[in-house]
N, C-alpha and C positions, 0 to 999 in steps of 0.2 A: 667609281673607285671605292674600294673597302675604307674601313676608317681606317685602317693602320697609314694608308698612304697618305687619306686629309692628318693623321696629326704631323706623319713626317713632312707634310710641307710648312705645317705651323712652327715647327721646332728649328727647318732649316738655318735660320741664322745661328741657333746657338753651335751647330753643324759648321757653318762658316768660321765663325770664331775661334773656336778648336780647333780647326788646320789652318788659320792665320799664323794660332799662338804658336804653334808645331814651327810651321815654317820661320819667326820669326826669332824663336829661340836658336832654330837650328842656323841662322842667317845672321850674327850678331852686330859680325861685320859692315851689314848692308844696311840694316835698321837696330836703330839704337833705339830705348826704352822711351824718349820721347815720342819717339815719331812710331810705334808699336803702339801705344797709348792712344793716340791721335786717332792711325786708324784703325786700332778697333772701334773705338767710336764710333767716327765716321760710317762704316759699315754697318752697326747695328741702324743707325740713325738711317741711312737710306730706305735698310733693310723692313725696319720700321714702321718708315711713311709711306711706303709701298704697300705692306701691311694695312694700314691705317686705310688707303684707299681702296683697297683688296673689301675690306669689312663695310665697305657704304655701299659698295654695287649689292643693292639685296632685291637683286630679280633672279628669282627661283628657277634660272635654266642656263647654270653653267655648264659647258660643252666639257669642261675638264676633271669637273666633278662628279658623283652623282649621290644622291642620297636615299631614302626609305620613305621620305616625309618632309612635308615643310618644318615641322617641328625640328628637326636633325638638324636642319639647313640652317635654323637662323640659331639656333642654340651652337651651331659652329662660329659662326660670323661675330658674338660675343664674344667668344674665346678666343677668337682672330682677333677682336679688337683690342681685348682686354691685354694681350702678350704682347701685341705692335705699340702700343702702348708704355710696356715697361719695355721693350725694347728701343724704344725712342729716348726714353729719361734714362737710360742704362748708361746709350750711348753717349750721351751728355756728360753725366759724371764721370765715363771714361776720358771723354776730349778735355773737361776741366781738371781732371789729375795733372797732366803736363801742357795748360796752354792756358797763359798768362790774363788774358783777359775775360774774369769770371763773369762781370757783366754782362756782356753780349751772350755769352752761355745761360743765364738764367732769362733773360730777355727772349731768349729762344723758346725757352722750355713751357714760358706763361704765353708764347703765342703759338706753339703746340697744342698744350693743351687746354686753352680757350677754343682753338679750333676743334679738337673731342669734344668740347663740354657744347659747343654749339650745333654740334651733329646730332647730339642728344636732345638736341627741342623740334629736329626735323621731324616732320611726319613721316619719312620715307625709312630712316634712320635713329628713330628715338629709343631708347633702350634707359635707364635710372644710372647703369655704370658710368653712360657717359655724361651724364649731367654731374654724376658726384662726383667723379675721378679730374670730368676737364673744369669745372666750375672752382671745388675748393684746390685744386693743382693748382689753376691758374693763380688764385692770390697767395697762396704757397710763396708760388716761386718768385713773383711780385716781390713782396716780402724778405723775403733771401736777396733779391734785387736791392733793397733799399737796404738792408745790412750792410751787402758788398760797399755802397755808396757812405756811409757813417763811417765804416773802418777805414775809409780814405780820406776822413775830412772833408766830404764834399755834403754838405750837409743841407744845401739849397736842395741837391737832387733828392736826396732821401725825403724831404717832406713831398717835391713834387712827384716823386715814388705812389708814398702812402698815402695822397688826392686820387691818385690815377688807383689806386686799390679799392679806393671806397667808389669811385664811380663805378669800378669793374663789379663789384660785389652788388649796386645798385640795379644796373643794367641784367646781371643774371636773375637777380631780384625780379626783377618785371616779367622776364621770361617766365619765371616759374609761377606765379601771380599770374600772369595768361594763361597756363597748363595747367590750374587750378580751377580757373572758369571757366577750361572748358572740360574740364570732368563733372564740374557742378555741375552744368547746364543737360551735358548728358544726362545725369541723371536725374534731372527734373523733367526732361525730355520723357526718360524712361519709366518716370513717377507717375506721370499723367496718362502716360498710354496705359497703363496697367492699372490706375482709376478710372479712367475713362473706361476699359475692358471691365473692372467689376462693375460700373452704373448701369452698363448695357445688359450684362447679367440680371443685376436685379429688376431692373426694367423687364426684361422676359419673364 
């Protein structure tokens, strides 16, 4: 397919959205501003994690698509992931405009995007967007978690919140701290080969 048809499928949800919102102005009677709220949402969110998992399959022989290059191909699957993405957290802040328990809506969103940030240490899957996007998201919304819990008085949850923050920020910690060794080692790997290649030189 040409690109104009890969972005048209990247953009279909905002596509979706636009004739919900049509239909649900023109329907006032049927859905009311709560529940138009909800599911937009709802819909970006599906629309989203489907998205999300659309962006991990990164074997270079979709029957649906086609590309010029592998270059084309994975520089798509960024920009798939990168949009499924804020289409997920989009949805969210839709669903929490009209639905009472903000808790569980940011509890959602840091185990969202902990899941991006931990696609991003796959070897299959690693790209920097998603370590920075699902890694500092995740305690973001952590974060936001432990507010929602202080402005309720519940202030046992809030610190056991921002325990569960510092472990989560620990744990990425290590990730990256492994993805750090193994680029060193690479290129000690690659340091050697290439002294070793000039001693044999001067040896000749």
């Amino acid at each position: 397919m040409t690109e104009k048809y890969t972005n048209l499928f990247t953009f279909l949800p905002v596509v979706h959205i636009l004739v919900f919102i049509n239909f649900s102005m023109q329907n006032t009677d049927l859905i009311d501003q709560s529940l138009a709220y909800r599911s937009a949402g709802l819909i970006l969110i599906i629309e989203g994690l489907f998205y999300t998992f659309c962006s991990s399959k990164t074997d270079y022989a979709w029957k649906i698509f086609g590309w010029d290059d592998e270059d084309a191909f994975f520089s798509w699957l960024d920009t798939l992931g990168i949009l499924a993405m804020g289409y997920v957290v989009v949805g969210f802040c839709l669903a929490m405009t009209e639905f009472d328990p903000d808790e569980f809506i940011w509890a959602l969103m840091a185990v969202y995007l902990a899941g991006v940030g931990l696609q991003g240490f796959r070897e299959e899957t690693e790209a920097p967007w998603r370590r920075g996007f699902g890694s500092f998201g995740t305690i973001l919304s952590l974060f936001a978690l432990s507010m929602e819990f202080s402005t309720e008085g519940d202030s046992i949850f809030t610190y056991v919140t921002w325990m569960f923050i510092g472990i989560v920020a620990f744990g990425f910690g290590i990730l990256y701290m492994n993805r750090l060794g193994e680029i060193s080692n690479l290129y000690e790997i690659e340091g050697g080969a290439q002294m070793g290649g000039a001693l044999t030189d001067l040896e000749l």
